[in-house]
SEFI-723080 format. One record per residue (C-alpha): residue number from 0; x, y, z. Coordinates in Angstrom, 1 decimal, m for minus. Example, Ala and Ser with C-alpha at 12.3 -4.5 7.8 and 13.67 -1.06 7.14 Angstrom:
<rec><k>0</k><c1>12.3</c1><c2>m4.5</c2><c3>7.8</c3></rec>
<rec><k>1</k><c1>13.7</c1><c2>m1.1</c2><c3>7.1</c3></rec>
***
This chain:
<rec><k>0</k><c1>0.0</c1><c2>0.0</c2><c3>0.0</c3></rec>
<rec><k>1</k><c1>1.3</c1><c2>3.5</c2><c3>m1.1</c3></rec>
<rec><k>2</k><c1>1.9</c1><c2>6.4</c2><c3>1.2</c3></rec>
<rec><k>3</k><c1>m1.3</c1><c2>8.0</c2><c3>m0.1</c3></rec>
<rec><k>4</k><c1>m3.3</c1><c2>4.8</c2><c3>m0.5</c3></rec>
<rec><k>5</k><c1>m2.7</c1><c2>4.6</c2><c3>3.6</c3></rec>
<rec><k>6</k><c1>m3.2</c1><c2>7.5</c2><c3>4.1</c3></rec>
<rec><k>7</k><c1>m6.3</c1><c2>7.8</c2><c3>2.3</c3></rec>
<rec><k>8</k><c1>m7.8</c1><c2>4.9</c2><c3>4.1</c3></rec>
<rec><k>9</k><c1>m7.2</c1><c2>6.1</c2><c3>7.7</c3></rec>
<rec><k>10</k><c1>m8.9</c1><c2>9.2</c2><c3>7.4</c3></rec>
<rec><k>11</k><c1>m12.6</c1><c2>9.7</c2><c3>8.2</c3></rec>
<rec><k>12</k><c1>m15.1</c1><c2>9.1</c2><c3>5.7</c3></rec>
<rec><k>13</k><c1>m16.2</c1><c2>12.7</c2><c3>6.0</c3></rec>
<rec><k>14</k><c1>m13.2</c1><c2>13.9</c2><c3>5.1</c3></rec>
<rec><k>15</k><c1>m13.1</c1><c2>11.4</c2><c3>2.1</c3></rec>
<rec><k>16</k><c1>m16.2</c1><c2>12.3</c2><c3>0.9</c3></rec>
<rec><k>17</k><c1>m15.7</c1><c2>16.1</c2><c3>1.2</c3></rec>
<rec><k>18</k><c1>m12.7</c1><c2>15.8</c2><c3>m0.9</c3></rec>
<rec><k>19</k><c1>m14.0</c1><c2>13.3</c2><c3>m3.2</c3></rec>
<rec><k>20</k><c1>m17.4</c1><c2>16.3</c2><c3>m3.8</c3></rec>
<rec><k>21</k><c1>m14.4</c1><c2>19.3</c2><c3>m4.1</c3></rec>
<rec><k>22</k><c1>m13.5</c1><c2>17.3</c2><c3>m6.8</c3></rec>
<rec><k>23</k><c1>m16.4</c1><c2>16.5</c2><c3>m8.6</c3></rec>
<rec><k>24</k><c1>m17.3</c1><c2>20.3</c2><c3>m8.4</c3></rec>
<rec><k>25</k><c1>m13.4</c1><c2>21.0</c2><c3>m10.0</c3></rec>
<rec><k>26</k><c1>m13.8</c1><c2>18.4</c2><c3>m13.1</c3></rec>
<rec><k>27</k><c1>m17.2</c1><c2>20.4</c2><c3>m13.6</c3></rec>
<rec><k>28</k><c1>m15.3</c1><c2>23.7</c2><c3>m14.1</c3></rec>
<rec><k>29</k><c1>m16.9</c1><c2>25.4</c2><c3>m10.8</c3></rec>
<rec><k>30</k><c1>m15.5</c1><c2>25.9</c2><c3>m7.3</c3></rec>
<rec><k>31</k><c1>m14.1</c1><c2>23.1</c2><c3>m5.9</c3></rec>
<rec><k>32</k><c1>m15.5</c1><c2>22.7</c2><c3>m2.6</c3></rec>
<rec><k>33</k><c1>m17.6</c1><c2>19.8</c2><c3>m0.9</c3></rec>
<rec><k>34</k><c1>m19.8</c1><c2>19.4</c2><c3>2.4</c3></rec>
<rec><k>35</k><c1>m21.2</c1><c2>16.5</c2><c3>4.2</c3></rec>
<rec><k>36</k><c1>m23.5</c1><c2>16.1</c2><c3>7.3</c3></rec>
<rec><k>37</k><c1>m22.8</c1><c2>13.1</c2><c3>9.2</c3></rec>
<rec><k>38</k><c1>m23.9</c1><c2>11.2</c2><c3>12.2</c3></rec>
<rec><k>39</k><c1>m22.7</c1><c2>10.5</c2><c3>15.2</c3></rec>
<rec><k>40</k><c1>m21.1</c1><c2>7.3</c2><c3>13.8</c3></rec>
<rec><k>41</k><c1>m19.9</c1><c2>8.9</c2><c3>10.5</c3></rec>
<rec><k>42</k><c1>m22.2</c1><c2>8.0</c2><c3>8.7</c3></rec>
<rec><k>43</k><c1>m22.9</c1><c2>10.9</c2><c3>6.1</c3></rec>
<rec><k>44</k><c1>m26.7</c1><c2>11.8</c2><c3>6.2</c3></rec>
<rec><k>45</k><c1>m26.5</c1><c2>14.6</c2><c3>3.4</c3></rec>
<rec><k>46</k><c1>m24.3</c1><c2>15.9</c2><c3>1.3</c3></rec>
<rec><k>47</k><c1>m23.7</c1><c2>18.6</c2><c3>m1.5</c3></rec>
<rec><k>48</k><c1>m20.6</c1><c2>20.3</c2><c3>m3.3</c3></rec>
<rec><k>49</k><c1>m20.6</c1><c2>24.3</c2><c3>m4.8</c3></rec>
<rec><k>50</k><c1>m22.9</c1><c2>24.4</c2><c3>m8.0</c3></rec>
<rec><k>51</k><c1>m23.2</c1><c2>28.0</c2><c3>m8.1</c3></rec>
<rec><k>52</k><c1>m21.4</c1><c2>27.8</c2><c3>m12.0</c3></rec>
<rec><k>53</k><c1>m23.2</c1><c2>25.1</c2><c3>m12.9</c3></rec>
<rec><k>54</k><c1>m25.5</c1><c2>25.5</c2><c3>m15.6</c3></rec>
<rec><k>55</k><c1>m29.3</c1><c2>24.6</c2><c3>m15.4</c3></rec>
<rec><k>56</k><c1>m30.4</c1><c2>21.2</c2><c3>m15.2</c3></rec>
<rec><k>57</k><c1>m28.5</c1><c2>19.7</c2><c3>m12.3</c3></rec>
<rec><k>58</k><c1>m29.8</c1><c2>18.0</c2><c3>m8.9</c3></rec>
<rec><k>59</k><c1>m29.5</c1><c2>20.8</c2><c3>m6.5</c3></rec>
<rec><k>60</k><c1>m32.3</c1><c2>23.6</c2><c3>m6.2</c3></rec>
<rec><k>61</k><c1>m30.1</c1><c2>26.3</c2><c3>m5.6</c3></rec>
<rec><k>62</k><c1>m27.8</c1><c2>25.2</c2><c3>m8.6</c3></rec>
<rec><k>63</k><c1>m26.5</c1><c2>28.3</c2><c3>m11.0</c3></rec>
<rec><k>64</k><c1>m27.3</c1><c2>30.8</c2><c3>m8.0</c3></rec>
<rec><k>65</k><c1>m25.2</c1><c2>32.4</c2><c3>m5.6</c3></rec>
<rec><k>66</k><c1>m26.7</c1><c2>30.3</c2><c3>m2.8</c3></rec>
<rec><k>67</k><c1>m25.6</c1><c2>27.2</c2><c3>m4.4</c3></rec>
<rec><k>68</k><c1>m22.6</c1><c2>26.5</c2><c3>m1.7</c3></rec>
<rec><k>69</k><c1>m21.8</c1><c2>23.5</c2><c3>m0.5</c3></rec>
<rec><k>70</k><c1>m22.8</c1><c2>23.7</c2><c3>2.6</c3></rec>
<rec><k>71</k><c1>m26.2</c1><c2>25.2</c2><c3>1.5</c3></rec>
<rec><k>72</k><c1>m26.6</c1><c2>22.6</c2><c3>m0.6</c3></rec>
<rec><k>73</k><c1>m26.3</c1><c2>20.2</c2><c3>1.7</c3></rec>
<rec><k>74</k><c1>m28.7</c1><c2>21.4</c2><c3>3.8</c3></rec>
<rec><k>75</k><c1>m31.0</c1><c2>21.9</c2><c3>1.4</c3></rec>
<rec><k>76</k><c1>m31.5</c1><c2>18.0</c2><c3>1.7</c3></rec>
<rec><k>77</k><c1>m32.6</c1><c2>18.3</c2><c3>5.5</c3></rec>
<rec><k>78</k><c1>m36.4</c1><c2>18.4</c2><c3>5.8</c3></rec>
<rec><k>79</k><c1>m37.9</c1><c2>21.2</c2><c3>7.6</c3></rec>
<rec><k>80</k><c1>m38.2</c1><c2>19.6</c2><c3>11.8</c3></rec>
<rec><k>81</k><c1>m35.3</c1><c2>17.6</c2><c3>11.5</c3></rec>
<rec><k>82</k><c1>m33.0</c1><c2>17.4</c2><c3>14.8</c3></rec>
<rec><k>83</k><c1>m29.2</c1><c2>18.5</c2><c3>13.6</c3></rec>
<rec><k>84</k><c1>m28.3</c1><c2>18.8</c2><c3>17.0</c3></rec>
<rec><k>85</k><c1>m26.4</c1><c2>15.3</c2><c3>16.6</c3></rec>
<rec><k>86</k><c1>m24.8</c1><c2>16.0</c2><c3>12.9</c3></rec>
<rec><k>87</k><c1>m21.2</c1><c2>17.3</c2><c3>12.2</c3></rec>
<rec><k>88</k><c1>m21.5</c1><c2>19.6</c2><c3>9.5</c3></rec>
<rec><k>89</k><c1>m17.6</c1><c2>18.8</c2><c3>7.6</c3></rec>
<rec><k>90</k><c1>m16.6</c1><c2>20.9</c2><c3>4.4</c3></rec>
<rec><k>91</k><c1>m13.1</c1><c2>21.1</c2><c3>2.4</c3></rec>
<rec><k>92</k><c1>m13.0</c1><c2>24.8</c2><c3>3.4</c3></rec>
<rec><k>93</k><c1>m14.1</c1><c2>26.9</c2><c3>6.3</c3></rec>
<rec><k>94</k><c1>m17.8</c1><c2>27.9</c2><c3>5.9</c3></rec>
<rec><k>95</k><c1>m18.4</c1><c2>31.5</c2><c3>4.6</c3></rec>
<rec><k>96</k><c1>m20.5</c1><c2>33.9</c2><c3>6.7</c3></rec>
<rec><k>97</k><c1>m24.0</c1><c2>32.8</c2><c3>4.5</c3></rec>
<rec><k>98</k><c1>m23.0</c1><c2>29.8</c2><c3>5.1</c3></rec>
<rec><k>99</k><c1>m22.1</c1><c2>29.6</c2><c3>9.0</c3></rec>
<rec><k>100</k><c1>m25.4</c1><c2>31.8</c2><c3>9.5</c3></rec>
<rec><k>101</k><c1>m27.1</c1><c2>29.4</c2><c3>7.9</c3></rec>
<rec><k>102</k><c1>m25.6</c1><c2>26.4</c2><c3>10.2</c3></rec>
<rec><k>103</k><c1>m26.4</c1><c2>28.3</c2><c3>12.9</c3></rec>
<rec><k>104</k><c1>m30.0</c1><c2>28.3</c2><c3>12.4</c3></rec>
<rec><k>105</k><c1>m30.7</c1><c2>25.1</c2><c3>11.5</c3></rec>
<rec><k>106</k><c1>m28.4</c1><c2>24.1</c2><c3>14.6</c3></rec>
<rec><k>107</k><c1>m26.2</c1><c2>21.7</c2><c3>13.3</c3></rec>
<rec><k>108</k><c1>m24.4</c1><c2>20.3</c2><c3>16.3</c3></rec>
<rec><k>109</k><c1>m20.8</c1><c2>20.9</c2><c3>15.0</c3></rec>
<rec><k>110</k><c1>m19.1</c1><c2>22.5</c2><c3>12.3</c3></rec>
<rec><k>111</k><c1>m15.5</c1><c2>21.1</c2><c3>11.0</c3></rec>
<rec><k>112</k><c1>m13.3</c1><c2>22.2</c2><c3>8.3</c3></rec>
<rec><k>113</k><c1>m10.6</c1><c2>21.2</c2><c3>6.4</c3></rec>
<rec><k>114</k><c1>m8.9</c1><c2>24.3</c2><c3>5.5</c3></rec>
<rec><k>115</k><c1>m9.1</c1><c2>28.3</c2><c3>5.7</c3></rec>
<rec><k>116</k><c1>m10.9</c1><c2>29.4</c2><c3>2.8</c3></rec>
<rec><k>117</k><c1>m8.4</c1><c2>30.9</c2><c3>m0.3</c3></rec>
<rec><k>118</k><c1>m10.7</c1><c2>33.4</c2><c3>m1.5</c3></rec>
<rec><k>119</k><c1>m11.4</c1><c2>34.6</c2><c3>2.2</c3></rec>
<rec><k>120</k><c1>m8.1</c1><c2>34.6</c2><c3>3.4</c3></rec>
<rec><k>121</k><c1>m7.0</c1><c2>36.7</c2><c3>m0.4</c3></rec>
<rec><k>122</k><c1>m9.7</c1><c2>39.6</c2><c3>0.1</c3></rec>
<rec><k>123</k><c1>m9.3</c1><c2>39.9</c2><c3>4.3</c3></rec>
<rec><k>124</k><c1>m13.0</c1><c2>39.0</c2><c3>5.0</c3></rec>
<rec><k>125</k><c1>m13.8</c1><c2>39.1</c2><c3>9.0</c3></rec>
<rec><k>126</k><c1>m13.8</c1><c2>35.8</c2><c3>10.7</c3></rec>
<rec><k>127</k><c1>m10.9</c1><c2>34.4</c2><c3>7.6</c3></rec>
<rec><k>128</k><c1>m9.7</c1><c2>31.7</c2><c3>9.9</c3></rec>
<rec><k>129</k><c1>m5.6</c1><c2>31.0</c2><c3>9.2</c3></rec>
<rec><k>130</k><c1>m5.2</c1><c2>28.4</c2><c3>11.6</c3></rec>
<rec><k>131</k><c1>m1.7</c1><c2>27.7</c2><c3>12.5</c3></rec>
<rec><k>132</k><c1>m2.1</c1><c2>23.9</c2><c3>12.8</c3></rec>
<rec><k>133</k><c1>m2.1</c1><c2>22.4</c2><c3>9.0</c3></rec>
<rec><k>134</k><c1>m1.7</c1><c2>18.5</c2><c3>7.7</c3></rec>
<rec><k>135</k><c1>m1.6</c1><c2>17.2</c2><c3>4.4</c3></rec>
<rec><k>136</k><c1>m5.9</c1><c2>17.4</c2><c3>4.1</c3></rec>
<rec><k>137</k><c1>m5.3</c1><c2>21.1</c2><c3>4.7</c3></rec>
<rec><k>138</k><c1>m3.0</c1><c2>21.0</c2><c3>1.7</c3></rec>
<rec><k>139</k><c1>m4.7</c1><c2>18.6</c2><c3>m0.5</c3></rec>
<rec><k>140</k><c1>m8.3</c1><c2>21.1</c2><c3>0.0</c3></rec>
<rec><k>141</k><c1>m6.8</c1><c2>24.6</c2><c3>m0.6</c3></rec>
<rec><k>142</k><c1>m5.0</c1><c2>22.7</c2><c3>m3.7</c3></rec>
<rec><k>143</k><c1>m8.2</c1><c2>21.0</c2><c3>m5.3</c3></rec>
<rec><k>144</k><c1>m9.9</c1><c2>25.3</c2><c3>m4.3</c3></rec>
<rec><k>145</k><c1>m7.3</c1><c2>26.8</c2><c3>m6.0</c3></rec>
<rec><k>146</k><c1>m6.5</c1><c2>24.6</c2><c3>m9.0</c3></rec>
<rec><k>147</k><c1>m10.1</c1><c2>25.1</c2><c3>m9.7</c3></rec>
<rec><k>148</k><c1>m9.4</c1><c2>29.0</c2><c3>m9.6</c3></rec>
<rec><k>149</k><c1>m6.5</c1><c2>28.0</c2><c3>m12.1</c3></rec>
<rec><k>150</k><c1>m8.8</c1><c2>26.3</c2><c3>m14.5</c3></rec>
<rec><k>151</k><c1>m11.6</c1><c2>28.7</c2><c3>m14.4</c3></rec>
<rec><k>152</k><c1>m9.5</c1><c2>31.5</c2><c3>m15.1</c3></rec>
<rec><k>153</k><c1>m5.5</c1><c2>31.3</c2><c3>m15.0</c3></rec>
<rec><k>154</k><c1>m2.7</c1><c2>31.5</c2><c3>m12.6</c3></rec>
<rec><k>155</k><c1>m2.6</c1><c2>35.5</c2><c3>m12.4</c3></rec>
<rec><k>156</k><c1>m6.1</c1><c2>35.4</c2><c3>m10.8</c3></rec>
<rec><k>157</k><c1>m6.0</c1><c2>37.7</c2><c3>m7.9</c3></rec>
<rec><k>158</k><c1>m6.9</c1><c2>34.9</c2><c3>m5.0</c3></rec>
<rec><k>159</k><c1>m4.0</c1><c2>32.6</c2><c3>m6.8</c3></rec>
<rec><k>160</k><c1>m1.6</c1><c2>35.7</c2><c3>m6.8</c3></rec>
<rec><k>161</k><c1>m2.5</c1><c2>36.7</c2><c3>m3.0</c3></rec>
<rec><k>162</k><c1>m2.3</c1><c2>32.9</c2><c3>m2.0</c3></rec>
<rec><k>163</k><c1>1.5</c1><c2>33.4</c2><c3>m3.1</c3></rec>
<rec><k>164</k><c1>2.2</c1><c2>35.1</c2><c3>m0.3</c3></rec>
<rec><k>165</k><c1>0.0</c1><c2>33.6</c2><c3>2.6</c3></rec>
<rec><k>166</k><c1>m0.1</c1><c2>29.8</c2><c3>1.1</c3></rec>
<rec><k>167</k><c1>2.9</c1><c2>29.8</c2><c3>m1.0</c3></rec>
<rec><k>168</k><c1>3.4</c1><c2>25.8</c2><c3>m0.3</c3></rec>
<rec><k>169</k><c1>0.5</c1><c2>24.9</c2><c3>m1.6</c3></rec>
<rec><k>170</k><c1>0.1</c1><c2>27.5</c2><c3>m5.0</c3></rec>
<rec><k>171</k><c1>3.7</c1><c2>26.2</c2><c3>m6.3</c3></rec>
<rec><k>172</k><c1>1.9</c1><c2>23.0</c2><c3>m6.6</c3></rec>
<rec><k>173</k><c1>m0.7</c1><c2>24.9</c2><c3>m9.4</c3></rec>
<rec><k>174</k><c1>m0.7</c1><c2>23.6</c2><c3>m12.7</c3></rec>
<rec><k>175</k><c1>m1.7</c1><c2>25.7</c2><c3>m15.4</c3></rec>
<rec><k>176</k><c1>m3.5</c1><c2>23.0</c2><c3>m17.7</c3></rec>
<rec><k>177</k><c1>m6.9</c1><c2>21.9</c2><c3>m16.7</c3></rec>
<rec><k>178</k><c1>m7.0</c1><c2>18.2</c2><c3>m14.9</c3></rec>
<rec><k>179</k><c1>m9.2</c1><c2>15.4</c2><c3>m16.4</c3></rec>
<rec><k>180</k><c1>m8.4</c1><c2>12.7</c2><c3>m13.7</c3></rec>
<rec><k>181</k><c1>m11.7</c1><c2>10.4</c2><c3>m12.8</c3></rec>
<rec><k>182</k><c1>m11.3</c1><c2>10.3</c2><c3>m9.3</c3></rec>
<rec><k>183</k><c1>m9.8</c1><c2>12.6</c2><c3>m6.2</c3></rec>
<rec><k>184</k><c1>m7.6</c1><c2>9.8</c2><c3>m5.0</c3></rec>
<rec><k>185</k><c1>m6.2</c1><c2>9.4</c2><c3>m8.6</c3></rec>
<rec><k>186</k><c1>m5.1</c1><c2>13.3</c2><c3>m8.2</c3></rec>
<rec><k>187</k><c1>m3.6</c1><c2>13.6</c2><c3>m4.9</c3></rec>
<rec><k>188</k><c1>m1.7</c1><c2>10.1</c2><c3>m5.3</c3></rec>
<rec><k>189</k><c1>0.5</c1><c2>11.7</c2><c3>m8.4</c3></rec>
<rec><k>190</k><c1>0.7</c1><c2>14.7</c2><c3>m5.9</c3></rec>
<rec><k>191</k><c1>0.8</c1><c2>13.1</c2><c3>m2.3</c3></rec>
<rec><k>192</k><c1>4.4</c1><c2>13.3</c2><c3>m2.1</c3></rec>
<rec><k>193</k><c1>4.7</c1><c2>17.0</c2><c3>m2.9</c3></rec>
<rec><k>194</k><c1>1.6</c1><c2>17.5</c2><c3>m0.8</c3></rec>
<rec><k>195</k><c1>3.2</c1><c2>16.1</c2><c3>2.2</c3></rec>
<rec><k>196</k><c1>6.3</c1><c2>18.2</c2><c3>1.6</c3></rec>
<rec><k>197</k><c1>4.6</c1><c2>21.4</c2><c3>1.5</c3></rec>
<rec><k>198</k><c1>2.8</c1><c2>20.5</c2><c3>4.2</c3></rec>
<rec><k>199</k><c1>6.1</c1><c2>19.7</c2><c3>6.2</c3></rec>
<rec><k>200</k><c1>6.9</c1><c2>23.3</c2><c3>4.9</c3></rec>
<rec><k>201</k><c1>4.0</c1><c2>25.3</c2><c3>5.7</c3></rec>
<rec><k>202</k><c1>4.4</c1><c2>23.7</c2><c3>9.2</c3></rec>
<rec><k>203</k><c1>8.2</c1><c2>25.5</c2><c3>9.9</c3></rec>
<rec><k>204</k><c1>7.1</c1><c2>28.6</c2><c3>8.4</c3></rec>
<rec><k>205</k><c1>3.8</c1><c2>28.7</c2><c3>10.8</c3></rec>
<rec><k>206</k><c1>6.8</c1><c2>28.2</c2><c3>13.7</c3></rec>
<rec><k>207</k><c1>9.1</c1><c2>30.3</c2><c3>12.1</c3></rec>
<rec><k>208</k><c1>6.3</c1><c2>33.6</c2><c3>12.4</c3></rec>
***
């Protein structure tokens, strides 16, 4: 078993799944970001990735709108009565203030995150959460975010060019063609070993400041 492959398996389903809907949401040219509600045994209840660039058509209500987050969208699959008290709420990227709002009032128990959010973090938004902890998941979601940034628009975008300086481990892993790869794991396995050493990296600069 690779580094990755173990990797891969230990983590929680959550996380898994939240990554594999990031990527799904990259691979359809929108924002690559992904949410799941589960359980108190991890099992996930609901789920939903960012349509808001989808075109028509799709399964979501709030697809091709600005409402059409992840997180959103997976609460959109929560009938109205339901007890969230016991849920985790887990998304690739630290909710946005719509979003967190929104958790809020439907009282969703807890609320975890993979990663401070790029576009957040770029444009100094109140509540822009850089945590100093990281791991290679922290890595692995800002890089899925960001590559979709890439492919939607190019590498001199202003959230890729601000990242330089306050996620520079993770940008210099950018590339500037488009990915096609079927599945998340197939991505981060060609990458895992660079994603674990910017990780290791981002961890001594977050000591080093």
């Amino acid at each position: 078993m690779s580094g990755f492959e173990e990797s891969w398996q230990a983590a929680p389903v959550a996380v898994r799944r939240c990554l594999e809907l990031a990527h799904l949401s990259l691979t359809a040219g929108g924002l690559a970001v992904g949410a799941v509600l589960v359980d108190g045994a991890g099992l996930v209840r609901a789920e939903g990735r960012n349509r808001a660039y989808d075109g028509p058509g799709g399964p979501d209500l709030l697809q091709g709108t600005p409402l059409a987050h992840a997180e959103l969208n997976a609460l959109a699959l929560v009938r109205t009565g339901s007890d969230l008290a016991g849920l985790t709420l887990w998304s690739t990227q630290q909710p946005c203030a719509m979003c967190a709002a929104a958790l809020e009032f439907t009282a969703v128990g807890t609320v975890r995150y993979l990663a401070p959010d790029p576009w957040a973090l770029a444009t100094g938004q109140p509540g822009a959460d850089a945590r100093p902890e990281t791991s290679e998941w922290l890595v692995a979601a800002n890089l899925l975010f960001l590559q979709s940034v890439v492919d939607a628009a190019d590498l001199d975008h202003p959230t890729v060019r601000r990242n330089r300086t306050l996620e520079p481990e993770t940008v210099a892993l950018l590339e500037a063609e488009p990915h096609s790869t079927s599945t998340v794991a197939e991505l981060l396995d060609t990458r895992w070993q660079r994603i674990t050493d910017a990780a290791s990296r981002r961890r001594r600069r977050l000591v080093r400041s």
